[in-house]
C-alpha positions, 0 to 999 in steps of 0.5 A: 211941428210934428214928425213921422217916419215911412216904414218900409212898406210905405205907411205912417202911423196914424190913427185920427185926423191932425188939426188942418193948418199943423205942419208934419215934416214926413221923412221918408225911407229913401232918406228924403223928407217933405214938410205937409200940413194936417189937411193933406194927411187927412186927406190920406187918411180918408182915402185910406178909410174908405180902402178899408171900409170897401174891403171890408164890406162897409157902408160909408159910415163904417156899419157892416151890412153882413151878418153879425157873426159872420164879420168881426173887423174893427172900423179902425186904421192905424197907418197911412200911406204915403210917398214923395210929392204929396204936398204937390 
């Protein structure tokens, strides 16, 4: 089992996918804390992937349709954002 801590903007660190049937006990800043599997965190991920990629003017495989010179983002995230209930 793997554990993470909330930080206090509402995110944990995670920057690739975690096997599927892998138990994560998330505790979180109101003290609480919720034990997930790897499938709903991934799902998180994702979600927070495609945030990133629509702010950022990508395409759904992360390529940039702007000019080379004009955009110099990473295709990368490292936190995740999570609260209270998400196993639900």
């Amino acid at each position: 089992m793997i554990t993470f801590a909330q930080d206090t903007d509402g995110f944990i660190r995670m920057d690739r996918h975690l096997p599927e049937s892998l138990s994560v006990n998330v505790t979180f800043t109101d003290g609480s804390s919720e034990v997930l599997t790897g499938a709903v965190l991934n799902k998180a991920y994702d979600d927070a992937v495609a945030v990133f990629r629509e702010k950022n003017g990508l395409d759904a495989k992360g390529f940039s349709r702007r000019p080379k010179k004009a955009f110099s983002a990473a295709n990368k995230i490292d936190f995740v954002p999570v609260r209270p209930g998400m196993g639900n």
